[in-house]
N, CA, C and O atoms as a GROMACS GRO file, in nm:
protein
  356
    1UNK      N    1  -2.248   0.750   4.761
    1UNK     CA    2  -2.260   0.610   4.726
    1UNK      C    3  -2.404   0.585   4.684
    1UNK      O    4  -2.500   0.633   4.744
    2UNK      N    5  -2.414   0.505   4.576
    2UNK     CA    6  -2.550   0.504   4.545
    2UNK      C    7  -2.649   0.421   4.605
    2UNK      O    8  -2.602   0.319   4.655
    3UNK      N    9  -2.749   0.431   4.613
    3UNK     CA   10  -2.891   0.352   4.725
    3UNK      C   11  -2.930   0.304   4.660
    3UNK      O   12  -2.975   0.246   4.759
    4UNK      N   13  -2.984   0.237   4.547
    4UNK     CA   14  -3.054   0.146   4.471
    4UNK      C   15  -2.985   0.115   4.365
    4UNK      O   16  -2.896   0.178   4.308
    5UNK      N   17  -3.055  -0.034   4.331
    5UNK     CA   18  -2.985  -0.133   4.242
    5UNK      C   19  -2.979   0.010   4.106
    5UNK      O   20  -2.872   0.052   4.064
    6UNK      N   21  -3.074   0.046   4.072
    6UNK     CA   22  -3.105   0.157   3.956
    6UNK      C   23  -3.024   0.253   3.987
    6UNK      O   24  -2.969   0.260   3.877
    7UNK      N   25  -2.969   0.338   4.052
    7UNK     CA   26  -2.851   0.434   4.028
    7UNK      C   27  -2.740   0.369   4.006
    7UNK      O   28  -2.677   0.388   3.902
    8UNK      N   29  -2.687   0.261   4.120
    8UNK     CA   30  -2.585   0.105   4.032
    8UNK      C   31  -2.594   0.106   3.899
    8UNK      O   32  -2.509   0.177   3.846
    9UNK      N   33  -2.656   0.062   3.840
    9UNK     CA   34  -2.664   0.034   3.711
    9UNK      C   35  -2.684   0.123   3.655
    9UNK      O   36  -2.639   0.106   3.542
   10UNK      N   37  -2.741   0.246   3.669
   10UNK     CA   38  -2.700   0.425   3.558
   10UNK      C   39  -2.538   0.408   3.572
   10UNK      O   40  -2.459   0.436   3.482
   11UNK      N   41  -2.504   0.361   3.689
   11UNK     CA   42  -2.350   0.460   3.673
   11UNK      C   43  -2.255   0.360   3.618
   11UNK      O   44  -2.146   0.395   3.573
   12UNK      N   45  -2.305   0.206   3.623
   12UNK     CA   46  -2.242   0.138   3.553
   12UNK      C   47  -2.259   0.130   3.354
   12UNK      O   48  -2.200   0.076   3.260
   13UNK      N   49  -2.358   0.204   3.373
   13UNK     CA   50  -2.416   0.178   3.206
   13UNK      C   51  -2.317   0.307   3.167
   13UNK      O   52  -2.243   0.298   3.069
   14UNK      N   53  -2.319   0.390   3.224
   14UNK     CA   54  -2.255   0.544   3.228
   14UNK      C   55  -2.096   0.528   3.191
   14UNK      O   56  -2.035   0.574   3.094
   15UNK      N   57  -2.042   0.435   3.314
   15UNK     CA   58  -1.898   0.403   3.302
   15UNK      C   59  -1.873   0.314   3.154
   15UNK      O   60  -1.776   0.336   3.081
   16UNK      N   61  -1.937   0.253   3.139
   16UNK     CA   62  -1.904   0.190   3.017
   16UNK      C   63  -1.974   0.217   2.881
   16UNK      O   64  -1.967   0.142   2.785
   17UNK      N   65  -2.052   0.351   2.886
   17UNK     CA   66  -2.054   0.353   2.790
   17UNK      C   67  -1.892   0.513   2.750
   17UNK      O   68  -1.846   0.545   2.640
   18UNK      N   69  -1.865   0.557   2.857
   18UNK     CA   70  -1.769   0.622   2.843
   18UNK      C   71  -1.594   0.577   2.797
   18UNK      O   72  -1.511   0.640   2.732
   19UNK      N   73  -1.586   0.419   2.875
   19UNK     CA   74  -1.463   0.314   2.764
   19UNK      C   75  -1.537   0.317   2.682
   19UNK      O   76  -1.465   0.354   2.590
   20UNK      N   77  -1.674   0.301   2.624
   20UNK     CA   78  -1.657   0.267   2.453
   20UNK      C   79  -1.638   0.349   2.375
   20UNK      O   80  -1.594   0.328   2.262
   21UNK      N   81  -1.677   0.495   2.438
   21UNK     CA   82  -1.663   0.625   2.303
   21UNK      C   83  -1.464   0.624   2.380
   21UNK      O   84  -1.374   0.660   2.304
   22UNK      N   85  -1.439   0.593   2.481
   22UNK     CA   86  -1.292   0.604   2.459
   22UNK      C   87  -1.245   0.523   2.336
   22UNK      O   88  -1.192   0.578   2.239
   23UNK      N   89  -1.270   0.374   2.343
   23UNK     CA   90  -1.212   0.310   2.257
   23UNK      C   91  -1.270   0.338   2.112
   23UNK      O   92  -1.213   0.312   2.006
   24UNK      N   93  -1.392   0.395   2.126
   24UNK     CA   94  -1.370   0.453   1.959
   24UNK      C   95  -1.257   0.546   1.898
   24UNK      O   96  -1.183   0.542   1.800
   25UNK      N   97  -1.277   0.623   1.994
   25UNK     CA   98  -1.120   0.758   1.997
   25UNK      C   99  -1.041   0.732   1.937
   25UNK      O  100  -1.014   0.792   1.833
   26UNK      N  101  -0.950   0.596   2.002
   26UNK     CA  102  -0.854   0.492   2.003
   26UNK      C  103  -0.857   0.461   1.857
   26UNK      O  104  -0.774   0.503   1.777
   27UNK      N  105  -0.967   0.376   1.827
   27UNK     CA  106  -0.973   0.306   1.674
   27UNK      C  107  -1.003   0.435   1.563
   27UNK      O  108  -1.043   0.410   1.449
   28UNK      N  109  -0.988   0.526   1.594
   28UNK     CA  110  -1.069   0.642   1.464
   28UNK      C  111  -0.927   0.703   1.467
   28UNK      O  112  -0.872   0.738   1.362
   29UNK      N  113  -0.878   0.714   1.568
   29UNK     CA  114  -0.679   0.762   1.588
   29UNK      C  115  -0.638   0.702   1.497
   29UNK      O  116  -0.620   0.750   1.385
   30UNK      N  117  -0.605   0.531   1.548
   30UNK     CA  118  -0.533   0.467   1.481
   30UNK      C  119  -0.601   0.435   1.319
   30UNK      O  120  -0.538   0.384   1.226
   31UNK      N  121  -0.718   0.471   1.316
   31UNK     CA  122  -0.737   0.454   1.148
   31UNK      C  123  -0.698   0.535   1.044
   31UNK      O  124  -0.676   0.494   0.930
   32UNK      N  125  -0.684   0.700   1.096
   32UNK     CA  126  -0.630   0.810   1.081
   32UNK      C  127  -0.482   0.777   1.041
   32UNK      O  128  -0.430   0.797   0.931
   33UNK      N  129  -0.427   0.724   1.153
   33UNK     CA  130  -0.277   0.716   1.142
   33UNK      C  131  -0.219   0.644   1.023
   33UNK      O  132  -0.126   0.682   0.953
   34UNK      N  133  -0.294   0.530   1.010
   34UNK     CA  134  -0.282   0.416   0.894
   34UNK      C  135  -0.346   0.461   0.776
   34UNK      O  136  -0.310   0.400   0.676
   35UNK      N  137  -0.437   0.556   0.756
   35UNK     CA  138  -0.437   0.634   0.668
   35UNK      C  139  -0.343   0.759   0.573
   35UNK      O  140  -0.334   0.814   0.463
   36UNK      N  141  -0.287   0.751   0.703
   36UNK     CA  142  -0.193   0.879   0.682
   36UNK      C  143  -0.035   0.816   0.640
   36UNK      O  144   0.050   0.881   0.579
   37UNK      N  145  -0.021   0.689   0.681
   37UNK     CA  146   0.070   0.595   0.670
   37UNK      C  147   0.065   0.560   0.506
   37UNK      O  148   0.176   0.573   0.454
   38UNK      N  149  -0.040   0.518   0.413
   38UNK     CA  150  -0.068   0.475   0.353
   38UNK      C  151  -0.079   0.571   0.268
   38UNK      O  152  -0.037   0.518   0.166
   39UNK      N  153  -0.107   0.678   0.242
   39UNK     CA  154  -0.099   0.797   0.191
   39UNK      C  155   0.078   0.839   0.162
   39UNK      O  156   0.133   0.848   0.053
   40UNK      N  157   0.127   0.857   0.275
   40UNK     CA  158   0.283   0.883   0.225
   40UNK      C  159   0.365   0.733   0.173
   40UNK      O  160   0.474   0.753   0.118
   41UNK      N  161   0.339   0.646   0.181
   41UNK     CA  162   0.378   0.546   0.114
   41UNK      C  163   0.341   0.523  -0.010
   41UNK      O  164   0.414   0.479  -0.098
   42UNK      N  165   0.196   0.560  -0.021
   42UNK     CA  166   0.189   0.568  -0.206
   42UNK      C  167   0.242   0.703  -0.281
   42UNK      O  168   0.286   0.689  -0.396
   43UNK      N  169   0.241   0.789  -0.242
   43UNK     CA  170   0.323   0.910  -0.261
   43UNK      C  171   0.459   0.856  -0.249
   43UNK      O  172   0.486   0.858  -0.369
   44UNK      N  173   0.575   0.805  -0.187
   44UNK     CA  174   0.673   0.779  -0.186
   44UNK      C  175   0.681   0.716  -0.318
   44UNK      O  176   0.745   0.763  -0.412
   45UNK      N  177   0.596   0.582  -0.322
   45UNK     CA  178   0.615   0.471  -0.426
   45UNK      C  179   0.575   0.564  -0.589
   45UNK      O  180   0.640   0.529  -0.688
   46UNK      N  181   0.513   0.630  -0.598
   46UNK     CA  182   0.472   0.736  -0.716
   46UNK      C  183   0.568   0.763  -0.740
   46UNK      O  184   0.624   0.716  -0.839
   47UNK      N  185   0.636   0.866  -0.642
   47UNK     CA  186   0.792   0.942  -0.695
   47UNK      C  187   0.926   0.888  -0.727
   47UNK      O  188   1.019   0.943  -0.786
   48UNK      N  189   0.914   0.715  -0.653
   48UNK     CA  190   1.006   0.649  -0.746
   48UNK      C  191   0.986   0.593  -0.859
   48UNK      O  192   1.062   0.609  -0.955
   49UNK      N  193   0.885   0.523  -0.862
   49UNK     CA  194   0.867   0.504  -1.005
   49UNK      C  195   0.827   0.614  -1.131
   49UNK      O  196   0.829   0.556  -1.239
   50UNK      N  197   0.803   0.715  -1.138
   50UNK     CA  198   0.846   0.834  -1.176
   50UNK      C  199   1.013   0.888  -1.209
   50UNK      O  200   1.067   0.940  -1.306
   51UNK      N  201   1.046   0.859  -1.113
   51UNK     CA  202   1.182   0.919  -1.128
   51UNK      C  203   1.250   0.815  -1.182
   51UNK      O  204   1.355   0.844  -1.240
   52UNK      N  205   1.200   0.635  -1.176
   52UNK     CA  206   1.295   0.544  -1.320
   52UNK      C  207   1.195   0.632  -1.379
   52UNK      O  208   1.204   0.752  -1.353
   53UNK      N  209   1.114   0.597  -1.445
   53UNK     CA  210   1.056   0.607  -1.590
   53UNK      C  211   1.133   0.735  -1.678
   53UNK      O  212   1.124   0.742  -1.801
   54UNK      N  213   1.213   0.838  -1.592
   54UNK     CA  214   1.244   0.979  -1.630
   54UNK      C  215   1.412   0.915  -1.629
   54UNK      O  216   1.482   0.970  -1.714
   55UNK      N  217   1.474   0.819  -1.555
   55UNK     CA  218   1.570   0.787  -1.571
   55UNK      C  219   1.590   0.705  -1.701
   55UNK      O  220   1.665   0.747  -1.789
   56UNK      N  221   1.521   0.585  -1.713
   56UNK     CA  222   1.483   0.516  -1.819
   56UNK      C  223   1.523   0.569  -1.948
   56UNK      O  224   1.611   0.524  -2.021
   57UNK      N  225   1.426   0.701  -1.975
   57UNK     CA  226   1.412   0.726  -2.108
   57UNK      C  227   1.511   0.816  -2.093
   57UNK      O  228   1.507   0.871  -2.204
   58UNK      N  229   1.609   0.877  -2.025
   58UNK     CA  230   1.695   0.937  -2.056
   58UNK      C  231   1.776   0.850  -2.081
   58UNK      O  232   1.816   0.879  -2.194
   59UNK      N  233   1.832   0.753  -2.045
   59UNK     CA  234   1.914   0.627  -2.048
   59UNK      C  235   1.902   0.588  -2.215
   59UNK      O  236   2.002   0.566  -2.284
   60UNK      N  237   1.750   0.583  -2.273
   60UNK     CA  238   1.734   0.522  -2.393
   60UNK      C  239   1.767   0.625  -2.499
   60UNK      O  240   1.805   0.603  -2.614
   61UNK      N  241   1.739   0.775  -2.423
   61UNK     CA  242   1.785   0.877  -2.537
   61UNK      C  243   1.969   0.878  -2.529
   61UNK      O  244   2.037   0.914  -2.625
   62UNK      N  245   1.999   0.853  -2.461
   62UNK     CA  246   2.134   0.873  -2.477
   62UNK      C  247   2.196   0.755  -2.538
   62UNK      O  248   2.301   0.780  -2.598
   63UNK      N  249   2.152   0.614  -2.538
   63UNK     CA  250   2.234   0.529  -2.599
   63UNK      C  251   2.108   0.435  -2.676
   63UNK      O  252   2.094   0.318  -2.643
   64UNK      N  253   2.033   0.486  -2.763
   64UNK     CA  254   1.961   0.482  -2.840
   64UNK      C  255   2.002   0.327  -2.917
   64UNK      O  256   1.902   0.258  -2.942
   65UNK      N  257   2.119   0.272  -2.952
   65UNK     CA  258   2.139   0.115  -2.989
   65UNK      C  259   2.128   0.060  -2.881
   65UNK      O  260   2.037  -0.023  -2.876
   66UNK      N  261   2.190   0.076  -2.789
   66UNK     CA  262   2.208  -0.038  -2.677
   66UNK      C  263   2.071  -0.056  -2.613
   66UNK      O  264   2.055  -0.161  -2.550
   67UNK      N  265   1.975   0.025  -2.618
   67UNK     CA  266   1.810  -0.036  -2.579
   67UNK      C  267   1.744  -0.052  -2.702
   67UNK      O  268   1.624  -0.057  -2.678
   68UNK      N  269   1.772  -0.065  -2.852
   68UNK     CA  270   1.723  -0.175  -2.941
   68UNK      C  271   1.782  -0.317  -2.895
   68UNK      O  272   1.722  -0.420  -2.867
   69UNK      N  273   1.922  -0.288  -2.897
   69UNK     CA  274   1.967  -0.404  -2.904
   69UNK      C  275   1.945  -0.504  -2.793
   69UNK      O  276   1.946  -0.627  -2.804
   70UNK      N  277   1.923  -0.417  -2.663
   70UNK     CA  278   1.849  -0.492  -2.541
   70UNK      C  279   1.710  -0.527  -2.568
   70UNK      O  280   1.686  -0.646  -2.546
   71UNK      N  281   1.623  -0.466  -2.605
   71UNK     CA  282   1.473  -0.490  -2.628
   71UNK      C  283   1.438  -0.607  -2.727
   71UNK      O  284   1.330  -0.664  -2.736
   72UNK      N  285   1.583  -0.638  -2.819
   72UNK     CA  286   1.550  -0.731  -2.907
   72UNK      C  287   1.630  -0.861  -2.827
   72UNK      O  288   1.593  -0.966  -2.879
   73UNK      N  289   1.725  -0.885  -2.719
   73UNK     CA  290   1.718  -0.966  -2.685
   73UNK      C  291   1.657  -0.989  -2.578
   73UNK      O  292   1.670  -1.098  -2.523
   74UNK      N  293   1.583  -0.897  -2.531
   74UNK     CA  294   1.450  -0.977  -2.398
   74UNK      C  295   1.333  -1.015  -2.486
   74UNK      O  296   1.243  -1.082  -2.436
   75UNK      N  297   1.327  -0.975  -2.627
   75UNK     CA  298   1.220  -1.040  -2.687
   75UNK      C  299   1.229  -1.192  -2.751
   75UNK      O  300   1.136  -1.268  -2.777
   76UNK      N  301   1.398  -1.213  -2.771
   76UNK     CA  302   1.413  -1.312  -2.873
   76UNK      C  303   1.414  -1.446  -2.726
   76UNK      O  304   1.375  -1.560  -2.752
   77UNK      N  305   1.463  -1.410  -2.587
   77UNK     CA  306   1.438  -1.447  -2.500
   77UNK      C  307   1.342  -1.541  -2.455
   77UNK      O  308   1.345  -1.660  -2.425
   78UNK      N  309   1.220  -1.415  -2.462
   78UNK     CA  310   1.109  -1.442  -2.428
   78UNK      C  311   1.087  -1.567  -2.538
   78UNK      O  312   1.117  -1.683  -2.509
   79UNK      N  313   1.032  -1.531  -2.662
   79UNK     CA  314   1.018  -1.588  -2.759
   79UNK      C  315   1.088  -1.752  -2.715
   79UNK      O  316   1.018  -1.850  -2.686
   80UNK      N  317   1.220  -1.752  -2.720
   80UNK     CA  318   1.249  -1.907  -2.680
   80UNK      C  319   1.147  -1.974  -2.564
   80UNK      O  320   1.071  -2.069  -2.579
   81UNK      N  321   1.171  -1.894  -2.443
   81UNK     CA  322   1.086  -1.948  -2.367
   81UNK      C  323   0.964  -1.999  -2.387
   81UNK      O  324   0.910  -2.106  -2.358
   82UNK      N  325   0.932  -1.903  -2.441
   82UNK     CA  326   0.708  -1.952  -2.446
   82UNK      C  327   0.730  -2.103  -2.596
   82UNK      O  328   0.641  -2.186  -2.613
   83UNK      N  329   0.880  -2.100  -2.690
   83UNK     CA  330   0.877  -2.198  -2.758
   83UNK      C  331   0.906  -2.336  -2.672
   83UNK      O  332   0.876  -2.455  -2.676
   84UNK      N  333   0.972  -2.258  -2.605
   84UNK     CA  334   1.030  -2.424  -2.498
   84UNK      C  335   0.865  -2.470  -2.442
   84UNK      O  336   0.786  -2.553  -2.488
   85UNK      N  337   0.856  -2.380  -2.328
   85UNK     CA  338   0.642  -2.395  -2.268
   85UNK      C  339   0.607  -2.487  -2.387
   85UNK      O  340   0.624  -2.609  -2.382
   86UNK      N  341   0.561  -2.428  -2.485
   86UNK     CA  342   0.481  -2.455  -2.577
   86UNK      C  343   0.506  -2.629  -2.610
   86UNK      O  344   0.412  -2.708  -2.617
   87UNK      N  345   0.659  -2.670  -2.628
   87UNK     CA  346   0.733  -2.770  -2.732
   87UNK      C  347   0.697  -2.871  -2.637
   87UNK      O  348   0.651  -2.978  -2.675
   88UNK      N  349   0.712  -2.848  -2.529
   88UNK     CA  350   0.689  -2.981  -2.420
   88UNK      C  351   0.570  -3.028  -2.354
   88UNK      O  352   0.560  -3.088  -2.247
   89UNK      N  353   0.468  -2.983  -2.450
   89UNK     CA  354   0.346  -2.988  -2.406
   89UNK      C  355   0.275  -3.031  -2.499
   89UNK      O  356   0.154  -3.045  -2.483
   0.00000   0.00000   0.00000
């Protein structure tokens, strides 16, 4: 047991500075983890959108009218819209 206020307070400075490198542990773990989280989630999100873009253009090579004929009505679409925006203003 310790005899003076000064070994008290080494072993209290001691004890706590040993929770704080614990709780660094803790936060450098969990930053790791959420790193590692975040990493296979953009890797996930890559390989799907990859795999439309490869679906896509196979889709457009195989029915080569039906994505003119779609592309010209999301344009003629659009086109109304931004005329409507535009007309009422």
């Amino acid at each position: 047991m310790p005899n003076t206020v000064f070994e008290r307070t080494g072993e209290h400075i001691t004890e706590a500075a040993h929770k704080a490198s614990r709780a660094a542990d803790a936060i450098a773990e969990a930053a790791e983890d959420a790193i590692g989280v975040a990493r296979r989630t953009g890797k996930q999100f890559n390989d799907a959108a990859e795999e439309l873009l490869d679906d896509t253009t196979q889709r457009i090579k195989r029915h080569p009218a039906e994505a003119v004929v779609a592309t010209f009505a999301m344009g003629l679409i659009a086109g109304v819209l931004i005329g409507w925006i535009i007309g009422r203003k």
